[in-house]
Biopython code that builds the backbone (N, CA, C, O; Angstrom):
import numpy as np
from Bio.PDB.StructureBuilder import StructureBuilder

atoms = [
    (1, "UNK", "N", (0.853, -1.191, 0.000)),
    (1, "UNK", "CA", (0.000, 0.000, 0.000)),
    (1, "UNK", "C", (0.888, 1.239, 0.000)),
    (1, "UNK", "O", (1.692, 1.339, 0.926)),
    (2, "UNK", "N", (0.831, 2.351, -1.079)),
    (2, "UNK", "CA", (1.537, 3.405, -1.223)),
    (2, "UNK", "C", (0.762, 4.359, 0.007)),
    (2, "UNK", "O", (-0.242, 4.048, 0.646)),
    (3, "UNK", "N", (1.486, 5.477, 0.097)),
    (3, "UNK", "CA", (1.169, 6.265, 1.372)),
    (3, "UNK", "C", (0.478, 7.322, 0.511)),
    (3, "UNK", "O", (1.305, 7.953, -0.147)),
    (4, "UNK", "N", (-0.566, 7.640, 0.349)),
    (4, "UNK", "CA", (-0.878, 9.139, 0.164)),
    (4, "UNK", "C", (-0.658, 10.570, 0.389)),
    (4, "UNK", "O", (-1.332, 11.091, 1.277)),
    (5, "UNK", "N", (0.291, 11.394, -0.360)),
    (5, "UNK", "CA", (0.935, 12.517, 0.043)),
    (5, "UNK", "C", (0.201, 13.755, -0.324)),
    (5, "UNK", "O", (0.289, 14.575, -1.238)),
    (6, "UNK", "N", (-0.721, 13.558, 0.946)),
    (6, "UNK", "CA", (-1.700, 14.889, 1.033)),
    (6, "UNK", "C", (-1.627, 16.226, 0.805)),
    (6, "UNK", "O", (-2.410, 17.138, 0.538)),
    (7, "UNK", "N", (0.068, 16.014, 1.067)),
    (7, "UNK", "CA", (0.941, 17.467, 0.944)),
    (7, "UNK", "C", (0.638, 18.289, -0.464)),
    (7, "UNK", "O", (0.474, 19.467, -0.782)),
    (8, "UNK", "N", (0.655, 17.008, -1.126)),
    (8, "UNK", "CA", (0.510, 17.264, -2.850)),
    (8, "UNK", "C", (-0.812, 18.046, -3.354)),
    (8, "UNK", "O", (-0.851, 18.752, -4.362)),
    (9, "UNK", "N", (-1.733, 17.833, -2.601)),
    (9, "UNK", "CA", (-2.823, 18.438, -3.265)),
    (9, "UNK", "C", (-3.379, 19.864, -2.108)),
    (9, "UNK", "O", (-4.388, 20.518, -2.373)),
    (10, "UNK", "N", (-2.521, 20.137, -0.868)),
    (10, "UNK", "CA", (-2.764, 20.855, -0.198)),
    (10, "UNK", "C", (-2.028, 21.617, 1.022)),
    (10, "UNK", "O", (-2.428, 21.640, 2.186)),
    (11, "UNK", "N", (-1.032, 22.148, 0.582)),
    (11, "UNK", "CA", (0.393, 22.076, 0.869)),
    (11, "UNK", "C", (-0.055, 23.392, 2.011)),
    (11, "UNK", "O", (0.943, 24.030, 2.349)),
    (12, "UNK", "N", (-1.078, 23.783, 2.507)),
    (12, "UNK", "CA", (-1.460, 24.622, 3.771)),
    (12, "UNK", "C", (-1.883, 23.616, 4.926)),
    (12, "UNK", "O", (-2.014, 24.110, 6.046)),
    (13, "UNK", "N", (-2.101, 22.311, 4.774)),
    (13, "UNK", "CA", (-2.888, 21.606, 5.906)),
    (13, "UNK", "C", (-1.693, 20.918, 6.432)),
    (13, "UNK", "O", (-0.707, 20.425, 5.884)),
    (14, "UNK", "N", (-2.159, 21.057, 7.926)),
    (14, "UNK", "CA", (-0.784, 21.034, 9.230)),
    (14, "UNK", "C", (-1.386, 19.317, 9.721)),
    (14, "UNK", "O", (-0.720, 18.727, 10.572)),
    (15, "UNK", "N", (-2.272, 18.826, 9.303)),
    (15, "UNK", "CA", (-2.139, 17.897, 10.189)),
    (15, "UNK", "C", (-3.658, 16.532, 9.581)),
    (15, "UNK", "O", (-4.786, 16.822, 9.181)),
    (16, "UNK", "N", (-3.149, 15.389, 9.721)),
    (16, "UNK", "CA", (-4.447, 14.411, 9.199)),
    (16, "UNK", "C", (-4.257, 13.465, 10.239)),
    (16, "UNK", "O", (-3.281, 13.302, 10.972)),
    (17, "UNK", "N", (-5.539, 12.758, 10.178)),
    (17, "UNK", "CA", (-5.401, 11.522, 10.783)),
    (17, "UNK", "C", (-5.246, 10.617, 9.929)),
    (17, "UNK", "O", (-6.058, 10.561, 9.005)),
    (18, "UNK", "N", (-4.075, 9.585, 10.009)),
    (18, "UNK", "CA", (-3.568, 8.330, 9.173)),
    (18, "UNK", "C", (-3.415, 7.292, 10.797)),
    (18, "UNK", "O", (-3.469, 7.423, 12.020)),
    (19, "UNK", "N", (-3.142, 5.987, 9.444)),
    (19, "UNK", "CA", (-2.871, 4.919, 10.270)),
    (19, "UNK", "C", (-1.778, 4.116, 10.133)),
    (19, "UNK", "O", (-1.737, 3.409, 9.127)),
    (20, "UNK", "N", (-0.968, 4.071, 10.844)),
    (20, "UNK", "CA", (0.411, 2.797, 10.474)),
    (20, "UNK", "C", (0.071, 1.930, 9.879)),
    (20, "UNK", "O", (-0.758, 1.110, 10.274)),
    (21, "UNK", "N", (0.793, 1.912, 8.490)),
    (21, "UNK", "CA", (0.523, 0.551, 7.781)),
    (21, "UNK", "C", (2.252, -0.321, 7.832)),
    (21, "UNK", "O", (2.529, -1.200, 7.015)),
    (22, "UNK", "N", (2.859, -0.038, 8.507)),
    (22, "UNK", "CA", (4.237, -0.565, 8.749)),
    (22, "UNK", "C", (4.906, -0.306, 9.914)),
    (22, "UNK", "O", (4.532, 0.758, 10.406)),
    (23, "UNK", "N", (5.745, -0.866, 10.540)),
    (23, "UNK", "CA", (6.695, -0.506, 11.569)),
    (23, "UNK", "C", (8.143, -1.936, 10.907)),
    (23, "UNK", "O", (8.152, -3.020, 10.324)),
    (24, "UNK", "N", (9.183, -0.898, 11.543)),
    (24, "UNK", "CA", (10.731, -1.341, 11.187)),
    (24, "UNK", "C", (11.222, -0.977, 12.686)),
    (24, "UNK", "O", (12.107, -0.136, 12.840)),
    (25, "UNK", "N", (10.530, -1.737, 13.957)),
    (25, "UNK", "CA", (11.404, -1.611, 15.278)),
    (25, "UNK", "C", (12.991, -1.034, 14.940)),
    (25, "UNK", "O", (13.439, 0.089, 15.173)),
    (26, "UNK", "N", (13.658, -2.185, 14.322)),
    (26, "UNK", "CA", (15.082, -1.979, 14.471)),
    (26, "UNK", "C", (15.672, -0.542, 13.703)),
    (26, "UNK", "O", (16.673, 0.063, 14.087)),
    (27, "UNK", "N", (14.862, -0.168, 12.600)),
    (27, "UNK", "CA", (15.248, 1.486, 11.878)),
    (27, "UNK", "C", (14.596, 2.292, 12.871)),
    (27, "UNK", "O", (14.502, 3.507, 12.695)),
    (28, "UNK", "N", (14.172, 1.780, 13.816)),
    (28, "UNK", "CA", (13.108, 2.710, 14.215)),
    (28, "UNK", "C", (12.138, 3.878, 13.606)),
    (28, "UNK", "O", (11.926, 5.022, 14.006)),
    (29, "UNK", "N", (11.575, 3.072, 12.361)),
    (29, "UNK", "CA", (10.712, 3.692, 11.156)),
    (29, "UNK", "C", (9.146, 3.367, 11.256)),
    (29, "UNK", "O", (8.729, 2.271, 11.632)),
    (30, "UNK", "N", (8.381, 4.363, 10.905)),
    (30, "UNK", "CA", (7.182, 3.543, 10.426)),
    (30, "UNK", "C", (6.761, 4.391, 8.874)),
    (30, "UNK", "O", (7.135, 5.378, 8.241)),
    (31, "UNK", "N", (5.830, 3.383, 8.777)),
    (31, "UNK", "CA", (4.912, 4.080, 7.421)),
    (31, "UNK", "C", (3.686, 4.253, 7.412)),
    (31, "UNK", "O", (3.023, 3.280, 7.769)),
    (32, "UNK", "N", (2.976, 5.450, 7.036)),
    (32, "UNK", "CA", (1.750, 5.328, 7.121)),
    (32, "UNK", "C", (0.746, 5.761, 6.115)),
    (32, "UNK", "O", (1.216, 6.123, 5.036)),
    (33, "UNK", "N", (-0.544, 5.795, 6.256)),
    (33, "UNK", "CA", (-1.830, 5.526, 5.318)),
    (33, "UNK", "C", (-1.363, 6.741, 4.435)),
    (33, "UNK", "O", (-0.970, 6.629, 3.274)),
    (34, "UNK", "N", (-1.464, 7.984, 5.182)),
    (34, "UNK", "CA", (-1.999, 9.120, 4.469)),
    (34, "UNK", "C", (-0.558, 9.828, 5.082)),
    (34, "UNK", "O", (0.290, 9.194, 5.709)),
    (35, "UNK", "N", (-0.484, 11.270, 4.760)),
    (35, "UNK", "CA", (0.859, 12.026, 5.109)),
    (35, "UNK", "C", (0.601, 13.595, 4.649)),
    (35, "UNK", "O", (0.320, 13.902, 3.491)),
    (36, "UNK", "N", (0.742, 14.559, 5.756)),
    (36, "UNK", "CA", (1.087, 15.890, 5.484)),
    (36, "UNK", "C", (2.444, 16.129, 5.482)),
    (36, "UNK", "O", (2.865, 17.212, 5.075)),
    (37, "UNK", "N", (3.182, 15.275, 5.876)),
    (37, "UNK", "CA", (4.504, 15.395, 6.134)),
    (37, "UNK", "C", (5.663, 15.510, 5.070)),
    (37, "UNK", "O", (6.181, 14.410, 4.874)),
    (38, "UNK", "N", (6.204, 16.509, 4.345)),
    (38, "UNK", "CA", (7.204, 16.580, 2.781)),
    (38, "UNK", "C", (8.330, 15.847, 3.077)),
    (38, "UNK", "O", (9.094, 16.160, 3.991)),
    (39, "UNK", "N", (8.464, 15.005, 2.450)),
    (39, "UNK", "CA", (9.938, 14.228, 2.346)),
    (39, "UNK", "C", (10.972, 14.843, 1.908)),
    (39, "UNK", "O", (10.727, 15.523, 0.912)),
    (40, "UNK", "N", (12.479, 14.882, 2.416)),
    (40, "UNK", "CA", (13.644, 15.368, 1.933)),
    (40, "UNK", "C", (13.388, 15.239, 0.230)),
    (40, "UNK", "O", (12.749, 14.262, -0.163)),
    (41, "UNK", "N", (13.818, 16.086, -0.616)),
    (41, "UNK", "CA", (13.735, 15.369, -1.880)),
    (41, "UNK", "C", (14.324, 16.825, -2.867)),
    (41, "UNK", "O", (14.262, 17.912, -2.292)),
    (42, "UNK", "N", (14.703, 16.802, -3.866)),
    (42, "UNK", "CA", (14.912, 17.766, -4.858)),
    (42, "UNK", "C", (15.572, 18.592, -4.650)),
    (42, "UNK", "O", (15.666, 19.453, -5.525)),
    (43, "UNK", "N", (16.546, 18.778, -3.086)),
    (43, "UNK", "CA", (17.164, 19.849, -2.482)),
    (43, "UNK", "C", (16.535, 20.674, -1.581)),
    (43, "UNK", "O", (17.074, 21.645, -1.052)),
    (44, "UNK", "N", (14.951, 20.162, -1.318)),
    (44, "UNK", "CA", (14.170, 20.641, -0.212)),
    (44, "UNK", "C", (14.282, 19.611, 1.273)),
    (44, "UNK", "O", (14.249, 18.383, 1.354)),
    (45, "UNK", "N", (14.408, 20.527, 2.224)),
    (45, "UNK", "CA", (15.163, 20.082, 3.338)),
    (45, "UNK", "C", (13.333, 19.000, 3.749)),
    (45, "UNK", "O", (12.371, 19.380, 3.082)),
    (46, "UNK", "N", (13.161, 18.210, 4.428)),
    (46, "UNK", "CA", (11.782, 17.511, 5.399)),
    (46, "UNK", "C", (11.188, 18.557, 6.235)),
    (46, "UNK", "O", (11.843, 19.433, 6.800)),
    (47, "UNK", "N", (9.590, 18.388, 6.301)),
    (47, "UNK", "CA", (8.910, 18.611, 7.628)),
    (47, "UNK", "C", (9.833, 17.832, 8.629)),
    (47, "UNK", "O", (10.626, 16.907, 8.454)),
    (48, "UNK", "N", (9.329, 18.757, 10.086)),
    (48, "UNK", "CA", (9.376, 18.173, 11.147)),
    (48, "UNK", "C", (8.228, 18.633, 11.876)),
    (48, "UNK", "O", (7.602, 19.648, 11.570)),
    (49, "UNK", "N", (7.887, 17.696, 13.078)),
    (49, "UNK", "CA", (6.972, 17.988, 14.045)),
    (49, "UNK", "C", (6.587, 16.749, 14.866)),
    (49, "UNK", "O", (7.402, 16.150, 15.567)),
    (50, "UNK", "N", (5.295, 16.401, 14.739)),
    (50, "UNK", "CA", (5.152, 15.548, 16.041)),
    (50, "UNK", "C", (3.941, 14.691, 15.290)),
    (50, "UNK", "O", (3.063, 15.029, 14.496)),
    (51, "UNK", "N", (4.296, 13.440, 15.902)),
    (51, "UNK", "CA", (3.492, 12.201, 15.419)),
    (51, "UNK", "C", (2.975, 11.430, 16.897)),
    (51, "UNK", "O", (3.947, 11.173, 17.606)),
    (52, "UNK", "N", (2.145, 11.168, 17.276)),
    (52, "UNK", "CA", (1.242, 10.797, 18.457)),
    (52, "UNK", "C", (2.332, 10.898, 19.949)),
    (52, "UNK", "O", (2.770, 10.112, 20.788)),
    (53, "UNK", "N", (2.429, 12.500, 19.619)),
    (53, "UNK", "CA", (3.230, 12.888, 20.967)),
    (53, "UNK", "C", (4.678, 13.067, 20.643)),
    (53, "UNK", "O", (5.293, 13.979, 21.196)),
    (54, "UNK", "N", (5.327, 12.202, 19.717)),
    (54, "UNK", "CA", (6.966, 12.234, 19.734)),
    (54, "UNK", "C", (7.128, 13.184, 18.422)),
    (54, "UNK", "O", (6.374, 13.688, 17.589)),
    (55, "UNK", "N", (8.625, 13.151, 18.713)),
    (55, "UNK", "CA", (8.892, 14.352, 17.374)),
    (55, "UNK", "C", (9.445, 13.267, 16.280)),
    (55, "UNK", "O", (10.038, 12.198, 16.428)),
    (56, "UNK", "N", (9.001, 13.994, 15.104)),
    (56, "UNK", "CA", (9.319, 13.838, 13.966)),
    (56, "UNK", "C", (10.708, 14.165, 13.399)),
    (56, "UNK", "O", (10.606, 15.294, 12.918)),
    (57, "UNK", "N", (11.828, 13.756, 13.247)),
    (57, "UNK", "CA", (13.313, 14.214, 12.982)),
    (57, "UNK", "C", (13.757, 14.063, 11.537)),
    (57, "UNK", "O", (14.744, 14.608, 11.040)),
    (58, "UNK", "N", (12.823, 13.181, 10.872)),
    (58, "UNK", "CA", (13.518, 12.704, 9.387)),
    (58, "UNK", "C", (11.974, 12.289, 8.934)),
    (58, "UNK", "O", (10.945, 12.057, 9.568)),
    (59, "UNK", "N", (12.327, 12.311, 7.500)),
    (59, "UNK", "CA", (10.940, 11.715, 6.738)),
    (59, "UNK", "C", (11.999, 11.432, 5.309)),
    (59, "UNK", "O", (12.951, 12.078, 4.873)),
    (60, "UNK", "N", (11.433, 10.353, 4.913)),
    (60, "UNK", "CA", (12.032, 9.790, 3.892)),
    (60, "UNK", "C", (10.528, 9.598, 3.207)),
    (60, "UNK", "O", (9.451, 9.853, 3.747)),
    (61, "UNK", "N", (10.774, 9.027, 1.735)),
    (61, "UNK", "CA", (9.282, 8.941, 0.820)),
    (61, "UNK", "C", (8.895, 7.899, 0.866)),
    (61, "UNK", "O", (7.892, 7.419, 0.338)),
    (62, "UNK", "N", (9.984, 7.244, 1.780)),
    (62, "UNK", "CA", (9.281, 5.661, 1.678)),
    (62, "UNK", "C", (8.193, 5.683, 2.341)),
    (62, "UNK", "O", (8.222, 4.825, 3.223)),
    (63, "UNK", "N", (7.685, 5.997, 2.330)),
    (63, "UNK", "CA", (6.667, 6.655, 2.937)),
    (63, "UNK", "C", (6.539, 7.310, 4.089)),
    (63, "UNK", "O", (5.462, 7.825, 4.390)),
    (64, "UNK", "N", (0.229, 12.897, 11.198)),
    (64, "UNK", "CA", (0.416, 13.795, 12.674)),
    (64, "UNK", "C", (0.343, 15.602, 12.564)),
    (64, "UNK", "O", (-0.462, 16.506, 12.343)),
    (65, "UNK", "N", (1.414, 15.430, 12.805)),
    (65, "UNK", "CA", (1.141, 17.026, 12.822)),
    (65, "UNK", "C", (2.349, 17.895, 12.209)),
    (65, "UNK", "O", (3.442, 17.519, 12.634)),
    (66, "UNK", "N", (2.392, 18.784, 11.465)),
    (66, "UNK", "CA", (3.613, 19.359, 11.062)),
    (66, "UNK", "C", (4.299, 20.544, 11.575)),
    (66, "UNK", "O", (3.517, 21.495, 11.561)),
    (67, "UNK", "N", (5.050, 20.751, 11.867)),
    (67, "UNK", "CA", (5.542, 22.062, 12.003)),
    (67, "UNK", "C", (5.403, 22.990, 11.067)),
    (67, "UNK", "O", (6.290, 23.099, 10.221)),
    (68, "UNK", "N", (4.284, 23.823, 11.038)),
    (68, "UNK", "CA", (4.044, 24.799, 10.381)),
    (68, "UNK", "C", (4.769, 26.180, 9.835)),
    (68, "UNK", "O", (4.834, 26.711, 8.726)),
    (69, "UNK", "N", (5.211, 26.462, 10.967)),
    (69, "UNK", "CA", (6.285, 27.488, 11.540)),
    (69, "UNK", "C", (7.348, 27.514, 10.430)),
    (69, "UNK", "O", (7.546, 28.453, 9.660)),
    (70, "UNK", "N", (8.095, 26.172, 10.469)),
    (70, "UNK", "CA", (9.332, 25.980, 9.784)),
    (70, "UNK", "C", (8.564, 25.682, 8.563)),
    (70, "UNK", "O", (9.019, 26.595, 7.874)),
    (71, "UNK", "N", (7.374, 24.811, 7.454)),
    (71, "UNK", "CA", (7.574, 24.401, 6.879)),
    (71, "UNK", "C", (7.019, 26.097, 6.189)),
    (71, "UNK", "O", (7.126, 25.742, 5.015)),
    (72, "UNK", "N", (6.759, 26.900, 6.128)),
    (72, "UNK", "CA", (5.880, 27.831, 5.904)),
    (72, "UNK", "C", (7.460, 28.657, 5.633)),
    (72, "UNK", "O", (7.773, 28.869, 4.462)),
    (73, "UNK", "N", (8.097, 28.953, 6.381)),
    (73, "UNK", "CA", (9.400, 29.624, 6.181)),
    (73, "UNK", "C", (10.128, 29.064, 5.086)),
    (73, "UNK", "O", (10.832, 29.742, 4.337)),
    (74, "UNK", "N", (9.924, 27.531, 4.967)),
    (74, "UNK", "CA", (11.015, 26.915, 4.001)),
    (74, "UNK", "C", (10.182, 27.505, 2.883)),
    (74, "UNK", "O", (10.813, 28.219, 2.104)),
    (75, "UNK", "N", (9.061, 27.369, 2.682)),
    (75, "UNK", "CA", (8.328, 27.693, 1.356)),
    (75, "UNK", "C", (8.557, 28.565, 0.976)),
    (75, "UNK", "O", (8.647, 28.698, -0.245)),
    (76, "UNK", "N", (8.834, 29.943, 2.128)),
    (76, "UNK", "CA", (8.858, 31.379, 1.320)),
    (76, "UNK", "C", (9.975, 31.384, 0.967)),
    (76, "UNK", "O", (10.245, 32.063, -0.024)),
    (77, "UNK", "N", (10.806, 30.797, 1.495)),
    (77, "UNK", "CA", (12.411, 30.711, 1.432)),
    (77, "UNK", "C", (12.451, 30.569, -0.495)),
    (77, "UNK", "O", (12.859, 31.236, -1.446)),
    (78, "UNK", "N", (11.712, 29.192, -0.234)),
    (78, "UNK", "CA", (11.869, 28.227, -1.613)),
    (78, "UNK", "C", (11.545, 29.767, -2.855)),
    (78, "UNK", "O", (12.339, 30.197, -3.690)),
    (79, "UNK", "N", (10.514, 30.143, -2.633)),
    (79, "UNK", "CA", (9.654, 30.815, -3.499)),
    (79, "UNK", "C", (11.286, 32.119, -3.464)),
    (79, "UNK", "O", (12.030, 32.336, -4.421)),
    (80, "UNK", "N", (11.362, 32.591, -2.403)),
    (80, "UNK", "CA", (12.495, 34.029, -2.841)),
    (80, "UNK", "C", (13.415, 33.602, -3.903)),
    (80, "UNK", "O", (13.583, 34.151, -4.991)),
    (81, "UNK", "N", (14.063, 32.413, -3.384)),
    (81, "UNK", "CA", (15.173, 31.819, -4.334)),
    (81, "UNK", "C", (15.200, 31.994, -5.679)),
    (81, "UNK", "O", (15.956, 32.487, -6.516)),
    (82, "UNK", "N", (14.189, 31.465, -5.639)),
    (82, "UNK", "CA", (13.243, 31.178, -7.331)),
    (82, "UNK", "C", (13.219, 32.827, -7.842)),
    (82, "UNK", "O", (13.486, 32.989, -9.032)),
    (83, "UNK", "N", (12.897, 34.156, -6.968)),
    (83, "UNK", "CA", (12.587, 35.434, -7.941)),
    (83, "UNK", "C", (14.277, 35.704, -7.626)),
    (83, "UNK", "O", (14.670, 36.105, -8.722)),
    (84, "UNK", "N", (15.132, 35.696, -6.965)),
    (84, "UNK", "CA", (16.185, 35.874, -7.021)),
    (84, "UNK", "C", (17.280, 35.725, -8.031)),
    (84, "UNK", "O", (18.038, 36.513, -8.596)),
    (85, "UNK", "N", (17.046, 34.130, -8.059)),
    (85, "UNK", "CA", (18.310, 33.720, -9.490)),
    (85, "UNK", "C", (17.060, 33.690, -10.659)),
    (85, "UNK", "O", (17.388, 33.294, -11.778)),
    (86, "UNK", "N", (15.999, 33.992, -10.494)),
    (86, "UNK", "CA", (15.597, 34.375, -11.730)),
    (86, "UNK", "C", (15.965, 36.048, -12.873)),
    (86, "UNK", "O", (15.465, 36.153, -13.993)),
]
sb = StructureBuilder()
sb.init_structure("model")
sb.init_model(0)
sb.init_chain("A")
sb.init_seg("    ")
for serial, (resi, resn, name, xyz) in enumerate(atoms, 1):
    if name == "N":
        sb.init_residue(resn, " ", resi, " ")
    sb.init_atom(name, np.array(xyz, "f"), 0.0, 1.0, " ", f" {name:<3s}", serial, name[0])
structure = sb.get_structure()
């Protein structure tokens, strides 16, 4: 089951309810249903925030709640860049 990256169609919403469809005890990883959460990828740094109480430190695509704060800064960040070296 692929994870649904909610992010994709609504890149303002901080938070969904999903369900673990995986755990990796020993990576200490899981995966789940649905995801607001942006994966490292293209030279854009990951969300962080908090998943049923604990923090969120890494997100990979292999497949709670986001830090808004930061991901909202990275965006404008993203967006200046872009009119800058344009």
């Amino acid at each position: 089951m692929d994870t649904d990256l909610v992010y994709l169609r609504d890149a303002y919403l901080t938070e969904v309810d999903a369900e673990v469809i995986d755990v990796d005890a020993e990576e200490r990883t899981l995966a789940l249903d649905r995801t607001v959460f942006y994966a490292t990828g293209g030279g854009e740094p990951h969300d962080t925030g908090v998943l049923a109480g604990l923090p969120v430190v890494g997100v990979r695509k292999e497949g709670g709640e986001i830090d808004w704060d930061r991901r909202h800064a990275l965006m404008r960040t993203h967006t200046a860049l872009h009119v800058l070296c344009g």
